[in-house]
C-alpha positions as a Markdown table, in Angstrom:
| # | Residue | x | y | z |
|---|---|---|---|---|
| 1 | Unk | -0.4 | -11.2 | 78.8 |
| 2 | Unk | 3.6 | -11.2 | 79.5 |
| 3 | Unk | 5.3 | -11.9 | 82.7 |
| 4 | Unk | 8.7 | -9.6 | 83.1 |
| 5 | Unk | 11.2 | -10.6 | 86.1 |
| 6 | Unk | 14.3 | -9.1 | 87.2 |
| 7 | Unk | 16.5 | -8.3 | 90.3 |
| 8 | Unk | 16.6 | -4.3 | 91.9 |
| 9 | Unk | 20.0 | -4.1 | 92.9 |
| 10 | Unk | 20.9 | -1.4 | 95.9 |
| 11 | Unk | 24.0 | -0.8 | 96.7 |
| 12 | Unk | 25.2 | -1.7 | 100.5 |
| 13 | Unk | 28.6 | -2.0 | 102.3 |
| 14 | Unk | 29.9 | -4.8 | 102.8 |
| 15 | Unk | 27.9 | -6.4 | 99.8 |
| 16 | Unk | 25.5 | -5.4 | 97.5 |
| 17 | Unk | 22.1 | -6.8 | 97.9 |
| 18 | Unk | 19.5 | -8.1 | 95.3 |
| 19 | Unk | 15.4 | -7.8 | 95.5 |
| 20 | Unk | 14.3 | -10.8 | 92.8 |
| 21 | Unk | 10.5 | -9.3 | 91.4 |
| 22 | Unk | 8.0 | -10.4 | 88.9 |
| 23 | Unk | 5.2 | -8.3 | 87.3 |
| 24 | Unk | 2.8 | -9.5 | 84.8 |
| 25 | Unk | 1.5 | -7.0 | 82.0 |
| 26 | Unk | -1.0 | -6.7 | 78.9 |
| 27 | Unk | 0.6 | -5.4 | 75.7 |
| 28 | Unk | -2.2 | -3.3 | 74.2 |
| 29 | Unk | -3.0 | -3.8 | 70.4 |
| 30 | Unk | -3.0 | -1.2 | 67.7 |
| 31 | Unk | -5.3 | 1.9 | 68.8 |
| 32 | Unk | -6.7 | 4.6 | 66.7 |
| 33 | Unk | -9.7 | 6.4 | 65.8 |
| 34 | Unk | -11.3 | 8.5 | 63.0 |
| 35 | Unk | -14.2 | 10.8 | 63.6 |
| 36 | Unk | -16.5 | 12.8 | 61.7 |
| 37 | Unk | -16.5 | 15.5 | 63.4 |
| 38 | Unk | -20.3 | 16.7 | 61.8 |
| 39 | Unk | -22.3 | 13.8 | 61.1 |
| 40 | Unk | -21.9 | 9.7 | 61.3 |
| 41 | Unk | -22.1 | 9.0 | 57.5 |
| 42 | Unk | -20.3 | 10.7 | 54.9 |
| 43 | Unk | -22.4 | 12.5 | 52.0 |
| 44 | Unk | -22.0 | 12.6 | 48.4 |
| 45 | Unk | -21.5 | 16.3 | 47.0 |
| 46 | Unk | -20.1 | 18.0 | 49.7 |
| 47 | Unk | -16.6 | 18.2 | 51.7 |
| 48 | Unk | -17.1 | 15.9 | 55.1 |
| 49 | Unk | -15.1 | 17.1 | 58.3 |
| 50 | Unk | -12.9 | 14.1 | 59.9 |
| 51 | Unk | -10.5 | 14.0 | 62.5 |
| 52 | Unk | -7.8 | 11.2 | 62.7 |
| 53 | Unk | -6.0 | 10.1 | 66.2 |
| 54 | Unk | -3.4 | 7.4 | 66.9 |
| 55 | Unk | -2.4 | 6.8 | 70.0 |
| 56 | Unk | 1.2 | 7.4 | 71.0 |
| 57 | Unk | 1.5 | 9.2 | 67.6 |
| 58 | Unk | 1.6 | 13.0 | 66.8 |
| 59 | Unk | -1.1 | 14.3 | 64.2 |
| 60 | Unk | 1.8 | 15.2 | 62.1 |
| 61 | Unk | 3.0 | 11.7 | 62.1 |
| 62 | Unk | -0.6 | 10.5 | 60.8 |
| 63 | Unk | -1.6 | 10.0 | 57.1 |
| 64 | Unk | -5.0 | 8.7 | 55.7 |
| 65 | Unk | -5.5 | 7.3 | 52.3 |
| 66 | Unk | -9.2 | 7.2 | 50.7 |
| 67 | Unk | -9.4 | 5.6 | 47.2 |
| 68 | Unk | -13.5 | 6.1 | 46.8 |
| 69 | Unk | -13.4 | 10.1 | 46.5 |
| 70 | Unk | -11.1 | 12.8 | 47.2 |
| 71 | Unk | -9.8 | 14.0 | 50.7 |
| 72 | Unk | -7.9 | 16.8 | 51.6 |
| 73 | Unk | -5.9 | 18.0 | 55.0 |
| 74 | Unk | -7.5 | 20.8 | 56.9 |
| 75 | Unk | -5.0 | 21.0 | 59.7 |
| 76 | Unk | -3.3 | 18.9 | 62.5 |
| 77 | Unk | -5.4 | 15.3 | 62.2 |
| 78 | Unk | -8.2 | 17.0 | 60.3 |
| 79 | Unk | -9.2 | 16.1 | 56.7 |
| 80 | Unk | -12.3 | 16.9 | 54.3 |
| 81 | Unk | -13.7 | 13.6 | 52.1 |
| 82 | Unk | -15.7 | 13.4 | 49.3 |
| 83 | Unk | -17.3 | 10.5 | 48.3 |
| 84 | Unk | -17.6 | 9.7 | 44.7 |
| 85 | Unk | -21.0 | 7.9 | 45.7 |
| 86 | Unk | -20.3 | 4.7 | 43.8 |
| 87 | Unk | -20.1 | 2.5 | 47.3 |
| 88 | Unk | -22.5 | 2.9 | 49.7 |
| 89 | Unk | -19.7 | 1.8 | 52.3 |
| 90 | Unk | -16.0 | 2.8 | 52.0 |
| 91 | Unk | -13.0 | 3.1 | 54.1 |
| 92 | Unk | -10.6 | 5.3 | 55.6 |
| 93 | Unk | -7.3 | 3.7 | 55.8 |
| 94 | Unk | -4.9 | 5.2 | 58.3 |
| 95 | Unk | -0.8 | 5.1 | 58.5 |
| 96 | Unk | 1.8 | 6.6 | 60.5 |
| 97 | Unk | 5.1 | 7.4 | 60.2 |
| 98 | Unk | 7.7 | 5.7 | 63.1 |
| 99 | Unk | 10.6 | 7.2 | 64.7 |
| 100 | Unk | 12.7 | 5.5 | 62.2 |
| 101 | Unk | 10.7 | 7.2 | 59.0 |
| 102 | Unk | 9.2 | 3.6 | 58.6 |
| 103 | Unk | 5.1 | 4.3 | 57.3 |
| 104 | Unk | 3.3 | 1.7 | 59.2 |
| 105 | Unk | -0.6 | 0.8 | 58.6 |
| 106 | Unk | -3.0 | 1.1 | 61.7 |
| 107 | Unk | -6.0 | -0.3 | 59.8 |
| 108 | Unk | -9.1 | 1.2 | 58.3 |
| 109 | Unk | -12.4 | 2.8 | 59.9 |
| 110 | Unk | -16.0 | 2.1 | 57.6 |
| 111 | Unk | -18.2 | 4.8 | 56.8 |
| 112 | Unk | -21.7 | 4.7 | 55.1 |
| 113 | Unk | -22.5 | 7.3 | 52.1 |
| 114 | Unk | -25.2 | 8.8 | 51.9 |
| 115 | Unk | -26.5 | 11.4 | 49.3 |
| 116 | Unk | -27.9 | 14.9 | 50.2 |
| 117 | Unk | -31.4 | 14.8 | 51.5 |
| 118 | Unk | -33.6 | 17.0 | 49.1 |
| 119 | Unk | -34.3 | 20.5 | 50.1 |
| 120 | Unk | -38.0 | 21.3 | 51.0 |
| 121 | Unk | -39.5 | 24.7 | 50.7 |
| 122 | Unk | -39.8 | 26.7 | 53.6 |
| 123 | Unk | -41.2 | 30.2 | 54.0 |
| 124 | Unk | -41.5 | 32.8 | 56.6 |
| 125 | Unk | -45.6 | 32.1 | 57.2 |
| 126 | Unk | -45.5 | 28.9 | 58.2 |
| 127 | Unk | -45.7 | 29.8 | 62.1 |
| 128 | Unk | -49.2 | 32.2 | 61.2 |
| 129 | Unk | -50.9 | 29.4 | 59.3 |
| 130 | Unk | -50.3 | 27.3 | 61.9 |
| 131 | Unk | -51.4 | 29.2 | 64.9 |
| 132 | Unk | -54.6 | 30.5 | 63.1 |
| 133 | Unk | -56.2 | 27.0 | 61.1 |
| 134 | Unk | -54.3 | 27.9 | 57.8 |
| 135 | Unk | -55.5 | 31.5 | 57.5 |
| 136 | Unk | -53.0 | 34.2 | 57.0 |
| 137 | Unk | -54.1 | 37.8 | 55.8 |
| 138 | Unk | -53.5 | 39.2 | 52.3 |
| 139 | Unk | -50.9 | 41.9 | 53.4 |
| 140 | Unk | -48.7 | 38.9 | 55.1 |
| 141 | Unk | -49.1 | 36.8 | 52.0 |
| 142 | Unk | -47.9 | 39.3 | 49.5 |
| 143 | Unk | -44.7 | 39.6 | 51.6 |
| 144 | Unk | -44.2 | 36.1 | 51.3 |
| 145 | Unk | -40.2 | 34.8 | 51.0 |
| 146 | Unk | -39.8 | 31.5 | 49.9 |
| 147 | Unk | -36.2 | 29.7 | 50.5 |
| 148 | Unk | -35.1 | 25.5 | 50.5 |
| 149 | Unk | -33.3 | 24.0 | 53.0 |
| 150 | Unk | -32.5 | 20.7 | 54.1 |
| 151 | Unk | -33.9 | 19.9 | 57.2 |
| 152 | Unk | -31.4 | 18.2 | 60.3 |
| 153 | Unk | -28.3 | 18.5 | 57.9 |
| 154 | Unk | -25.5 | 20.0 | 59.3 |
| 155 | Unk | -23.7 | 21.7 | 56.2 |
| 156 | Unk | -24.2 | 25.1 | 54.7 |
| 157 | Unk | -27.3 | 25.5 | 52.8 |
| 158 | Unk | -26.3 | 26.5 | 49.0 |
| 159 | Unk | -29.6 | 26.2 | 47.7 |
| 160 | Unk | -31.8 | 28.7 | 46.3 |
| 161 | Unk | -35.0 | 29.1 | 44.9 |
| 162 | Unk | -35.0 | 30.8 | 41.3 |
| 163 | Unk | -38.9 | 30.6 | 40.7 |
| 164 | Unk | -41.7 | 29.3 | 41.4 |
| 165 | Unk | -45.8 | 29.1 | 40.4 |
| 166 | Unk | -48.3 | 30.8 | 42.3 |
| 167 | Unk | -52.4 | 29.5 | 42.2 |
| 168 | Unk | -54.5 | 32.2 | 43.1 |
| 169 | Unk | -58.0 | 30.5 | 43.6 |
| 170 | Unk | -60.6 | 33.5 | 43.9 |
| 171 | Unk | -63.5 | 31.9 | 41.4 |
| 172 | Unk | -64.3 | 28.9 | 39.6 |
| 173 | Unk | -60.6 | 29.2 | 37.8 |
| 174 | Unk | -57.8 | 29.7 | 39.3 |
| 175 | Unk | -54.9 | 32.4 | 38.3 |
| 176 | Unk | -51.5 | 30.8 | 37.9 |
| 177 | Unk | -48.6 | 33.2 | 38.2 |
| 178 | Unk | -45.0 | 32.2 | 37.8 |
| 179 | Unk | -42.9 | 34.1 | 39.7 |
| 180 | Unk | -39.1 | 34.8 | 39.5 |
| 181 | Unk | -36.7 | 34.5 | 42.3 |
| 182 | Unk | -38.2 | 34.1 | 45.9 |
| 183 | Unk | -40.9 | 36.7 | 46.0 |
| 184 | Unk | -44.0 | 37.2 | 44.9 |
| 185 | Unk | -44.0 | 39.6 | 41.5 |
| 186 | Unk | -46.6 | 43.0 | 40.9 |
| 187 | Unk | -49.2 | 40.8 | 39.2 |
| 188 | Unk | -49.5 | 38.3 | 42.3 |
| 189 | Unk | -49.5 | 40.6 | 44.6 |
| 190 | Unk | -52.1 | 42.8 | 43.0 |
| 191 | Unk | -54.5 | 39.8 | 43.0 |
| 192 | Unk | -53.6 | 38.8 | 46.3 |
| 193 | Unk | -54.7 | 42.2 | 47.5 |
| 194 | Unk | -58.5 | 41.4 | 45.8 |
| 195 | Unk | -58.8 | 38.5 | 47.9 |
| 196 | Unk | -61.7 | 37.4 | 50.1 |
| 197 | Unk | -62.0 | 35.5 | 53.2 |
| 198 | Unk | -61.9 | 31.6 | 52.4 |
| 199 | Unk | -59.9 | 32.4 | 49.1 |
| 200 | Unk | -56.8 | 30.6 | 48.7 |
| 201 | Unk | -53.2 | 30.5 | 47.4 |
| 202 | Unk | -51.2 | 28.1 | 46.7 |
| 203 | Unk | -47.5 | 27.5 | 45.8 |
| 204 | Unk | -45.9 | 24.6 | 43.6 |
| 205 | Unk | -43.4 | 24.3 | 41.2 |
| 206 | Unk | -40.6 | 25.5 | 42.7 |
| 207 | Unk | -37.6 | 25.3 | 41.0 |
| 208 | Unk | -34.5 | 25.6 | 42.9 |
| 209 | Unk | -30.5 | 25.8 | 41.8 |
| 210 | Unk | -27.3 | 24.7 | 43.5 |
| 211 | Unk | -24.3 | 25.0 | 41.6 |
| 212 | Unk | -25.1 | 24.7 | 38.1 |
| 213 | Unk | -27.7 | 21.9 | 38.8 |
| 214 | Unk | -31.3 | 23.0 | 38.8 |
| 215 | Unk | -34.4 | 21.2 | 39.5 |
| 216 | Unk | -37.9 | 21.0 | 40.8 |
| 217 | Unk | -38.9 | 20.5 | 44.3 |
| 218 | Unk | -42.7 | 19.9 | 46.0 |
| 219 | Unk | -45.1 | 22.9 | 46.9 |
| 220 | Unk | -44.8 | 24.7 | 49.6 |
| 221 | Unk | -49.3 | 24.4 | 50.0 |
């Protein structure tokens, strides 16, 4: 807290006359803030929205500096980061540039890293075997899609499912398909047609890609 005094001076014939005042005031500390503008961690292996505000600064006056990844300006106080995924915890540090051309530093802001959760297989039957005990007919199985996603992660999904094994269980052993892509092939299908009430398939192995990485994920049951 300060305390600033002075005189108002107004101007009066034949003298001029003088108001003595005193105010007391709070000089405010450094202020700024970053913001992820999708989620409230950063995650390894994909480009993280932030936004960057200092108060009584213009966007174009701010600068960020992130030495645990790679970031990259998007527009007016808005950046993409990549975490390298070697800290769990890093920081954003944050500058700005004065009226004189001076770069100041306004401090840092902490983020946790987490990686991507893993996909899970989703298909479009999910809703009938729940609403009738598990039992779906043979004509809605054989138009089965399968797909991954990640569930509650706000990021475009770039995962896709390359193949997977089908276990047709109509007697005492069990057909196992592989199929390519994210249907069901001829030869599944045909069986699938044969079946009887009680019968059952199953799905597993699921192999999904996302880039150039590939790898397996659970059954979808």
């Amino acid at each position: 807290e300060k305390t600033l005094t002075g005189f108002i001076k107004i101007k009066q014939e034949p003298t001029d006359k003088y108001y003595p005042f005193t105010k007391d005031y709070l000089v405010a500390g450094k202020s700024f803030s970053v913001s992820p503008t999708k989620v409230n961690v950063l995650y390894t292996g994909v480009k993280n929205p932030i936004s960057v505000s200092v108060a009584g600064y213009q966007a174009k006056d701010i600068s960020i500096s992130f030495s645990d990844g790679s970031s990259n300006p998007t527009g007016k106080g808005t950046w993409e980061i990549s975490p390298n995924g070697k800290k769990k915890k890093v920081s954003v540090k944050v500058s700005v540039k004065t009226k004189s051309g001076k770069r100041i530093s306004m401090g840092s802001y902490d983020f946790r890293v987490k990686p991507k959760p893993q996909p899970t297989p989703n298909d479009d039957l999910e809703k009938e075997r729940s609403s009738k005990d598990g039992k779906v007919s043979r004509t809605k199985i054989k138009s089965l899609s399968l797909s991954a996603v990640r569930k509650d992660f706000d990021f475009p999904n770039n995962v896709v499912v390359i193949s997977f094994r089908c276990r047709i269980t109509a007697g005492a052993t069990p057909d196992v398909i592989t199929c390519r892509g994210y249907n069901l092939n001829k030869k599944a299908k045909n069986i699938i047609g044969l079946l009887e009430t009680g019968q059952s398939v199953m799905i597993d192995e699921i192999r999904v890609k996302e880039g150039s990485k590939e790898w397996v994920i659970p059954g979808a049951g």
